[in-house]
C-alpha positions in Angstrom: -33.1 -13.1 -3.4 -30.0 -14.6 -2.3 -28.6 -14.2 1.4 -25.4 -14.6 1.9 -24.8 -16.9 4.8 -22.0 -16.3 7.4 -19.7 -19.1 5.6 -20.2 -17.4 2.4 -18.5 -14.1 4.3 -16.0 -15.6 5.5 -15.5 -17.0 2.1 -15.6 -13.8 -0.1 -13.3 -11.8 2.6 -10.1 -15.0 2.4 -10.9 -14.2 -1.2 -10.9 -10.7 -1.1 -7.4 -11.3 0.7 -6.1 -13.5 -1.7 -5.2 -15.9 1.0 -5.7 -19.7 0.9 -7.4 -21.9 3.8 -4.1 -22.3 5.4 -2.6 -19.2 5.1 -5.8 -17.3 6.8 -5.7 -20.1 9.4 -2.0 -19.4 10.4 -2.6 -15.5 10.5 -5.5 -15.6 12.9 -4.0 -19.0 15.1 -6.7 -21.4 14.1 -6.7 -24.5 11.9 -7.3 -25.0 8.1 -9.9 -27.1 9.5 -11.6 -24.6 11.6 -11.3 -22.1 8.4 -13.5 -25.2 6.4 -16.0 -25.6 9.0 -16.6 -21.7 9.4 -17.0 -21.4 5.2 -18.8 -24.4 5.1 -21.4 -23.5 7.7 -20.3 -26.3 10.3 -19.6 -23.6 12.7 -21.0 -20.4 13.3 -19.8 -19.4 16.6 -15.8 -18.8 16.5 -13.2 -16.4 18.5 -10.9 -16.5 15.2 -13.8 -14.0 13.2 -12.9 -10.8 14.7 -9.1 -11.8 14.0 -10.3 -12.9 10.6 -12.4 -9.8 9.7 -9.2 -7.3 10.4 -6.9 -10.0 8.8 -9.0 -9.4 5.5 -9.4 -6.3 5.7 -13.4 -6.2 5.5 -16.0 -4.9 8.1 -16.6 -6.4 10.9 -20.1 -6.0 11.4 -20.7 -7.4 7.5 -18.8 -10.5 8.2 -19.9 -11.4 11.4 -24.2 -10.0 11.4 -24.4 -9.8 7.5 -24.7 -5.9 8.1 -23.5 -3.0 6.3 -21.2 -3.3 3.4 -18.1 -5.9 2.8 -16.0 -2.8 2.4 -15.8 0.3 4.3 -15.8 3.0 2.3 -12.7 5.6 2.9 -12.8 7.9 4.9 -12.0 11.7 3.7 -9.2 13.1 5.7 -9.7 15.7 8.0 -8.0 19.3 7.9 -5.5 18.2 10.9 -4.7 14.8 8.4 -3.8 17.1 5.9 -1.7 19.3 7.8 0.2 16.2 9.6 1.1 14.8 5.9 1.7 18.6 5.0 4.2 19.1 7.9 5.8 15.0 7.4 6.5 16.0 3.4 8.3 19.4 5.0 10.1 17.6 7.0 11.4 14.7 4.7 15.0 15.8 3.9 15.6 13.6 1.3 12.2 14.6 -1.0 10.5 11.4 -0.4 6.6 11.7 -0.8 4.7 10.9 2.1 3.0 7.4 1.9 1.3 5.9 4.9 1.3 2.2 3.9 5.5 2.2 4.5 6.6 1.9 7.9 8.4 5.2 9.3 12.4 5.5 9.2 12.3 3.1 6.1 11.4 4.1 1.8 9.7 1.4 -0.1 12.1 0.0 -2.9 10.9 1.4 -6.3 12.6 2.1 -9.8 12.5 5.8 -9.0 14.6 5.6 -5.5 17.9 7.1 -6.9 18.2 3.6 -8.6 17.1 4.3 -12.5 17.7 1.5 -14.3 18.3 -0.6 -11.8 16.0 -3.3 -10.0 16.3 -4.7 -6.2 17.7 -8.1 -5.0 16.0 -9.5 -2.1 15.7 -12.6 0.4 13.7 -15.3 -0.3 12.3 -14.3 2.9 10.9 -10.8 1.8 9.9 -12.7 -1.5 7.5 -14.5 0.5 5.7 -11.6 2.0 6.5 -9.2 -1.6 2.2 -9.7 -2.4 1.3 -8.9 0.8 0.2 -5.3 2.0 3.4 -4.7 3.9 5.7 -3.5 0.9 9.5 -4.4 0.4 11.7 -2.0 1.8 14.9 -0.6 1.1 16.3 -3.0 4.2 15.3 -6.0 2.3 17.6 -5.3 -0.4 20.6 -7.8 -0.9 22.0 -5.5 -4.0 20.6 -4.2 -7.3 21.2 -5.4 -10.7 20.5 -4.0 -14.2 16.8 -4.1 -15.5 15.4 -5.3 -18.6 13.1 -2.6 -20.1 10.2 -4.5 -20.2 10.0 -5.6 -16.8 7.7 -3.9 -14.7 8.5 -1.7 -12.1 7.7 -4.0 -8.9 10.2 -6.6 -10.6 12.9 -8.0 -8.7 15.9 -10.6 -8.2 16.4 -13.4 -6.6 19.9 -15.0 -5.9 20.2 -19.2 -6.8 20.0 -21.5 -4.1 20.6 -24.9 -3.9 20.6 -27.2 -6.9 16.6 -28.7 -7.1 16.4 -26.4 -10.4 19.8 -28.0 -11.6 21.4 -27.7 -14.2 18.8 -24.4 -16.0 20.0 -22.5 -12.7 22.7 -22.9 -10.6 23.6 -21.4 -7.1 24.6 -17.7 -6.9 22.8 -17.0 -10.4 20.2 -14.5 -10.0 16.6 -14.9 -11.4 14.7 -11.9 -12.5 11.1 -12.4 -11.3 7.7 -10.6 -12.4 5.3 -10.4 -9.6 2.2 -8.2 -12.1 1.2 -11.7 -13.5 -2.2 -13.0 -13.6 -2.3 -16.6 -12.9 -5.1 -17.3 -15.4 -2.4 -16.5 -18.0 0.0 -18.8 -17.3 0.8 -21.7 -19.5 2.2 -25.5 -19.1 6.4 -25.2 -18.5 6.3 -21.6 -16.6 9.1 -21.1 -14.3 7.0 -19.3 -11.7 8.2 -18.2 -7.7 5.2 -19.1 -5.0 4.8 -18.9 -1.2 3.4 -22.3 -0.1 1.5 -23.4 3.5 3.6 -22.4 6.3 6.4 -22.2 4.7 8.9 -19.0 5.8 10.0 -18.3 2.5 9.3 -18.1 -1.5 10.3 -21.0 -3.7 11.2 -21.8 -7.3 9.6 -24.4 -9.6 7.9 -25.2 -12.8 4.5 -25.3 -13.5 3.2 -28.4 -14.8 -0.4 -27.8 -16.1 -3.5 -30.4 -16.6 -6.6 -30.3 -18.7 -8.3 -27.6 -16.7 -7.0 -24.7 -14.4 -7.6 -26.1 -11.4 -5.3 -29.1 -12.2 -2.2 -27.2 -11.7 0.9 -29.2 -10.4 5.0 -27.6 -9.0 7.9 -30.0 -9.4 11.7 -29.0 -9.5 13.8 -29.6 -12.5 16.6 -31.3 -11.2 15.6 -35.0 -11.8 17.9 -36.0 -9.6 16.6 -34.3 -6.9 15.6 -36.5 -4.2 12.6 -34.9 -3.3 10.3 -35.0 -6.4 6.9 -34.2 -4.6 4.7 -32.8 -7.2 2.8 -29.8 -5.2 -0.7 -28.8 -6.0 -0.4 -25.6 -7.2 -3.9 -24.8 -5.0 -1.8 -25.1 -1.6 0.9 -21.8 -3.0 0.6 -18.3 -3.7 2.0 -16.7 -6.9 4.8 -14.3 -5.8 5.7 -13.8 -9.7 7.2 -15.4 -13.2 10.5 -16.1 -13.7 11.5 -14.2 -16.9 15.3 -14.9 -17.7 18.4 -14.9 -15.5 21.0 -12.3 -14.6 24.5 -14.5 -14.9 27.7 -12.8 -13.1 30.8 -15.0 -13.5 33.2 -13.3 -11.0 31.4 -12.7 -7.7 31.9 -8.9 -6.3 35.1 -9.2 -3.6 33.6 -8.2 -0.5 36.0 -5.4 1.1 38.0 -5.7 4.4 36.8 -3.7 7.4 
């Protein structure tokens, strides 16, 4: 039988976390190289495994002793849990259900917020972070725009910026994006947004695909764009396919204070 050896935990949890190399590395302050030597087995004595163990989300004594299970399994609320969501939901003038993954004094963004019909604008910024556990709230939110019937719920906007995507998209358009995407199904041509490295926000680019899935390639589609640095797709996160655009052709007047 097969034991699972400390590099093969540390593995399975950056996987379990969708997270690459790099972006574990630059949530617990190490190196992608000290990630590598860790799932590799070259190292079996690092500082960064308690960080990465709570960065994953997995136990701690599984990852770093092999003990236990990968997951903890939830906990059942007590009767005073129960009473404190009782008493937040009584106190919530505004009807909001109580929901502890959203920060307090803020409401996640959803189709249901008072908005029907309607889906969220937001920063490239917040698009960056949209897959993480920390949802997108209603601070995020640039404006909100009309949506298509069959986009999902968790869809959003993006405004245009910049011309690498020239002359498809220009600046100020908005792109309606579809984070509930499985990367398996996309095909050769998608228009996809992803989070790459260290970089602080979301991008836009095409998806050139090879012979296999892990030959996966981003370029822009400006060809006169002077950088032209085909990106493995390996090195980025899916935030979500583009799906169309939302074109305005007089920009709202913003009104004098």
């Amino acid at each position: 039988m097969h034991i699972d050896s400390l590099g093969d935990r540390v593995k399975k949890a950056r996987k379990h976390a969708g997270l690459t190399q790099t972006a574990l590395a630059k949530k617990v302050k190490t190196s992608q190289g000290a990630i590598s030597d860790l799932e590799n087995d070259r190292n079996k004595d690092s500082s960064s495994l308690y960080d990465i163990s709570k960065v994953t989300g997995v136990n701690t004594d599984w990852l770093l002793k092999g003990q236990g299970e990968m997951l903890d399994k939830p906990k059942k609320p007590s009767v005073e849990d129960l009473k404190a969501q009782i008493k937040h939901i009584e106190n919530q003038s505004d009807g909001d259900s109580f929901d502890p993954t959203i920060p307090q004094d803020t409401k996640k963004v959803s189709a249901g917020h008072g908005m029907d019909g309607m889906l969220p604008v937001i920063s490239w910024v917040a698009a960056g972070s949209f897959s993480d556990v920390m949802p997108v709230t209603i601070d995020d939110v640039i404006e909100w725009i009309p949506r298509p019937a069959h986009l999902s719920a968790r869809a959003f906007g993006l405004v245009i910026q910049g011309r690498s995507m020239w002359p498809e998209f220009k600046p100020s358009e908005i792109i309606y994006v579809e984070p509930e995407i499985n990367p398996w199904d996309l095909i050769d041509g998608d228009l996809i947004v992803i989070h790459c490295n260290d970089d602080k926000q979301a991008t836009f680019k095409q998806l050139v695909l090879g012979d296999s899935m892990d030959d996966m390639y981003l370029k822009p589609l400006n060809e006169d764009w002077p950088d032209q640095k085909i990106v493995p797709m390996g090195e980025c996160q899916l935030v979500g396919i583009v799906d169309s655009k939302y074109v305005r052709y007089r920009q709202p007047r913003v009104k004098q204070s």
